[in-house]
N, C-alpha and C positions, 0 to 999 in steps of 0.2 A: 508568363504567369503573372498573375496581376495581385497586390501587396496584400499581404493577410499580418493582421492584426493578433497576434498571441497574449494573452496575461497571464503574464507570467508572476504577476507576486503571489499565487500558491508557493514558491520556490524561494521566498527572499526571509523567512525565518529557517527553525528546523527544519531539514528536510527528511519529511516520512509520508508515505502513500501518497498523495494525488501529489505534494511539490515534488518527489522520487521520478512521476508518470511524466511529469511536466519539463523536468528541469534535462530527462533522457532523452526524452523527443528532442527538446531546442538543441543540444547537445546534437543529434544524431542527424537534424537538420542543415545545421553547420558542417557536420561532414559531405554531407551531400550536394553542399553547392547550393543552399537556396537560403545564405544569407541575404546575399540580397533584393529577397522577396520576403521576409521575412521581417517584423516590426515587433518587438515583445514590448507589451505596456503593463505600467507600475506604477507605485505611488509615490514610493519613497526612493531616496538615493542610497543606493546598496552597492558595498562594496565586495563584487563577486565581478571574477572575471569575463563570466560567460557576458556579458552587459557591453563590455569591449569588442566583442566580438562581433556582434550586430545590432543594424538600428533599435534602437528603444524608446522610447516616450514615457516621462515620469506626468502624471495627472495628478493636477491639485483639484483637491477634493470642498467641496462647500462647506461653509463652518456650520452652516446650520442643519442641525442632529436628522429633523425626519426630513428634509431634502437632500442630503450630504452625497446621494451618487444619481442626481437627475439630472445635473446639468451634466453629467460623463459623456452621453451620448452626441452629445452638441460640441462640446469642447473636442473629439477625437473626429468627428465629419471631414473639420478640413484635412485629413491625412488619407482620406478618397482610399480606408480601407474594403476593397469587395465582400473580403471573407473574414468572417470574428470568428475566432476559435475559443470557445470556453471548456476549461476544464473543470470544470464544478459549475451547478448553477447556484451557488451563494445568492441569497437573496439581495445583496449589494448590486449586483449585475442582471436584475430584471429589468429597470430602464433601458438597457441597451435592446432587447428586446421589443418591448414597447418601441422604442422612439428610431433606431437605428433602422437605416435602408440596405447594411450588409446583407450578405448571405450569410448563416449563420451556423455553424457547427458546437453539439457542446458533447462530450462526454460525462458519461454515468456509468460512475463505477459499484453504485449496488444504488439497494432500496432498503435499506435499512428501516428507516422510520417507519415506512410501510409493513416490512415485516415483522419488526422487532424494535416496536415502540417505546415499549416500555425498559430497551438497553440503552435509550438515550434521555435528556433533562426534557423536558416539557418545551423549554424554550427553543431546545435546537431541533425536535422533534416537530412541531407547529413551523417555523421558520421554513425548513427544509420543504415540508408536504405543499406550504402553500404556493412558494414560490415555484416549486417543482408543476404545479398544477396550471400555473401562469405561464410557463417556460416551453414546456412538453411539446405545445402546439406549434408552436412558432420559428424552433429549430429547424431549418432546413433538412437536415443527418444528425444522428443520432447515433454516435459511439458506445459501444458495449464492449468492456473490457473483457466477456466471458459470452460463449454461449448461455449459461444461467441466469449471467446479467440481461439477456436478449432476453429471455422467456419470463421472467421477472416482470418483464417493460411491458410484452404485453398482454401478460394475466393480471396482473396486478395494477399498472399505469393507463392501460388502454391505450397505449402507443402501436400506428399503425406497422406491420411487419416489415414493410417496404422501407421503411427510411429508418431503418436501423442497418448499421453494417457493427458487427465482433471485428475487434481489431486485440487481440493477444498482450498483454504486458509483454518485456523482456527482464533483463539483468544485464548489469553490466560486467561481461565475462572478463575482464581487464582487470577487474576487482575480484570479482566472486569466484574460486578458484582454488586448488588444492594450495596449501602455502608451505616451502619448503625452508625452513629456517633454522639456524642454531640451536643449541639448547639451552645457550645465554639470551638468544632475544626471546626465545618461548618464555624463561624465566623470569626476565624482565618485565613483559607482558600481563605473567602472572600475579605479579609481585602487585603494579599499577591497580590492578582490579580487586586484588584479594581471592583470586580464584584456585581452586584445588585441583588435583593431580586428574580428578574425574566427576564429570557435572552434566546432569540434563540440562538443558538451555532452551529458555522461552524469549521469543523477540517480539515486539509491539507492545503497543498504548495498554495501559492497564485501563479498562474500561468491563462494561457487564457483556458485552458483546463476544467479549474473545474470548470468556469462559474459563480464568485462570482458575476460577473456581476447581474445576473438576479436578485438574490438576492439582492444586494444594491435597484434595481428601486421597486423591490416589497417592502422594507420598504420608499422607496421614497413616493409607493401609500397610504401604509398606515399612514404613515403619514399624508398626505394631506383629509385622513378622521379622523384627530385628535388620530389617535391611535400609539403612540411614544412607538416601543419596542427597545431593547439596543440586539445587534450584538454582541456575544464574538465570534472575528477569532483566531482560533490557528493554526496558524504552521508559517514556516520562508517563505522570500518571491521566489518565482523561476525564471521565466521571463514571460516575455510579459503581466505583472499586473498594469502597469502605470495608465491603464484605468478605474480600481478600484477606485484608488484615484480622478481620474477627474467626477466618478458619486457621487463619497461623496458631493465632492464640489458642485455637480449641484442641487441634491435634500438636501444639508444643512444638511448632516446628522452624521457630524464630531463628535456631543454631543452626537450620539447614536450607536458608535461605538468604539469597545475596542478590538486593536492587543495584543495578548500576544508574539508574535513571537514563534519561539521552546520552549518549554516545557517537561521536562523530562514525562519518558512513566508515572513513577507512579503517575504522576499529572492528566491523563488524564481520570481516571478512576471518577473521583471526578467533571471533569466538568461536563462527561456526567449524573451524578447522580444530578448535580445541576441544569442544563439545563430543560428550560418546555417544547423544540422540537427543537431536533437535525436535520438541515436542510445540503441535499449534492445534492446542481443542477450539477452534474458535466456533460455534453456532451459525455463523454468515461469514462470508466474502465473498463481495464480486470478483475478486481475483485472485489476492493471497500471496504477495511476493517473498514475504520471507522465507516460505517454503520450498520454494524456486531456488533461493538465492542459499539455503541451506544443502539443496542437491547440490547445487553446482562448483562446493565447497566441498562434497564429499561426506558430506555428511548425514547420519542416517534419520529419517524423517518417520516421527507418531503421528498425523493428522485425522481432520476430521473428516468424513465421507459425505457431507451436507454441501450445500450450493454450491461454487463453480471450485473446490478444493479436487474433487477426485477428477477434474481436468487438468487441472495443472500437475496432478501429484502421481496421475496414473496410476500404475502397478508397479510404480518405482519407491512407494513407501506404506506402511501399516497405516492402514485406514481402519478409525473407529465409528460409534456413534459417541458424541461428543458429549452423552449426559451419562454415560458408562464408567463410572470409575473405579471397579474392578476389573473390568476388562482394559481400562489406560493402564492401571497398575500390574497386573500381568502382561502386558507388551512392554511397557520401560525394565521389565526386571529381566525379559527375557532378551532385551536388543541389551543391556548393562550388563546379562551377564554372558553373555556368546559374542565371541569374535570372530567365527564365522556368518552368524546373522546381522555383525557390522559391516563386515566385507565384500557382504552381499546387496544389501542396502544401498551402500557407500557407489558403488559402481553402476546401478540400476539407477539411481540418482542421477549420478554426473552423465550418463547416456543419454537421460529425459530430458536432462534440462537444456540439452542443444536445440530441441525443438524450440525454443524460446529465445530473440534476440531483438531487442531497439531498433538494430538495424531494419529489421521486418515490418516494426512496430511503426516505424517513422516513414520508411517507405509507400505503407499502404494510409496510412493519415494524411500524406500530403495528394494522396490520387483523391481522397474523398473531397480534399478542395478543388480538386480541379473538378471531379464529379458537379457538384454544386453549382460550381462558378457554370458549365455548359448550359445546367437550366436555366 
């Protein structure tokens, strides 16, 4: 097998969605014996141990602002990589493209800007489309985290059918998992977050995309029928989430609501175990992991029924439409107040989410290098 080139700094800050995609694969690559075929490239000097594990290449970048990643593809030649794996096409990494004689692989895990423009900033919205448009052609294969994602590419993109292959997200079942613990660490636990005895629990980026919206007016309604459940949101915040804040204020609901911001990954295994139903209205996903990663923990899942969610979510969790918020607020009060519609849930969840593993995910990624490289 001949040396393929990964970039991996998606993975060297937070890790959430694409550095999660990134950092499992390299992860599950190393179990399989293809360190060394395997080169991850970076920028910067990061202290993570996966980096010890296999070769790497740190690339200094040019000082000057609008050429600062054209010389990449000249500076990485002499490492006589065959195959560039990108997992994003950031518009930083369109020179490689352009200039580079690899074979080249990139995955795409939605089309957001395309479909829903206006949930992102003008700037990352234009960046995204143009460089996507530069990109598309010239990838060898063409990764789709979802069947949706696939039909996306080519209603939308004009990407030909042929040189896309669906390769599945996983979870890491190691982590995500029922958790049996004390009632002194559950306590402790509690104590660190400020979290109550019983909580819906939202996970990802506050942004317009994922639609926390809906969900603040459905605890608005519920409220207003006396029934006050407490909101744990995890993740940091993205853009366009202002409006979040301004429906707190409208429906009063600032006392039944708890930010944790970012949270390391091994924290998150523990909310989903403490959560009484893990709720994600999000409008789009190519994929959707937190929902996965909330079955697999047992826990009972509200989702949305729009792009690749009712694949990954099956018939193992309440599918809504995502702009319903009487109908979300009738589902959260009916899984909040039934412990047999938890127990049910709970178990149809953890059955689904075996269909999903890294191991699979990494597996069938590295045949598409080898796929490529025969052309």
């Amino acid at each position: 097998m001949a040396k393929v080139g990964f970039f991996s700094w998606v993975f060297d800050g937070d890790k959430t969605g694409i550095g999660v995609y990134a950092y499992e694969l390299v992860r599950e690559f190393i179990k399989q014996g293809k360190r060394d075929d395997l080169c991850l490239i970076h920028y910067d000097d990061v202290d993570d141990e996966i980096y010890g594990k296999v070769n790497h290449v740190i690339v200094e970048q040019c000082n000057i602002p609008f050429l600062k990643y054209v010389p990449e593809p000249f500076k990485l030649k002499k490492y006589g990589f065959e195959v560039l794996h990108f997992t994003t096409h950031w518009f930083g990494q369109v020179p490689h493209y352009l200039f580079s004689k690899s074979k080249k692989v990139l995955t795409v895990h939605d089309l957001t800007p395309f479909l829903l423009g206006n949930a992102h900033t003008i700037h990352n919205s234009y960046l995204w489309t143009w460089s996507f448009r530069l990109v598309k052609n010239k990838a060898d294969k063409i990764i789709a985290v979802s069947h949706a994602t696939k039909e996306d590419l080519i209603r939308y993109a004009g990407v030909d059918e042929e040189r896309i292959v669906v390769i599945h997200n996983g979870y890491d079942s190691n982590l995500f998992k029922p958790i049996a613990l004390s009632n002194g660490e559950i306590e402790k636990f509690r104590k660190r977050y400020g979290l109550p005895e019983d909580f819906v629990l939202y996970v990802g980026t506050l942004e317009k995309r994922k639609n926390i919206e809906v969900l603040i007016k459905a605890l608005g309604k519920l409220k207003a029928k006396g029934k006050k459940y407490t909101l744990v949101v995890v993740g940091k915040k993205g853009w366009k989430y202002e409006n979040v804040f301004r429906l707190i204020r409208r429906y009063e609901l600032k006392d039944q609501i708890i930010f944790t911001g970012y949270v390391p990954k091994v924290d998150l295994p523990m909310f989903y175990n403490l959560a009484k139903v893990f709720v994600y209205p999000s409008l789009y996903e190519g994929f959707g992991l937190p929902p996965l990663e909330a079955m697999a923990c047992g826990c009972p899942v509200i989702s949305s029924n729009v792009s690749s969610i009712p694949e990954v979510v099956g018939d193992a969790g309440i599918l809504i439409n995502p702009r319903d918020a009487d109908k979300l607020a009738k589902n959260i009060e009916e899984v909040m107040e039934s412990e047999t519609l938890q127990k049910e849930l709970m178990h149809k969840g953890m059955h689904r989410a075996k269909q999903f593993s890294w191991e699979k995910s990494a597996r069938k990624t590295w045949e598409v290098y080898e796929e490529v490289l025969k052309r």
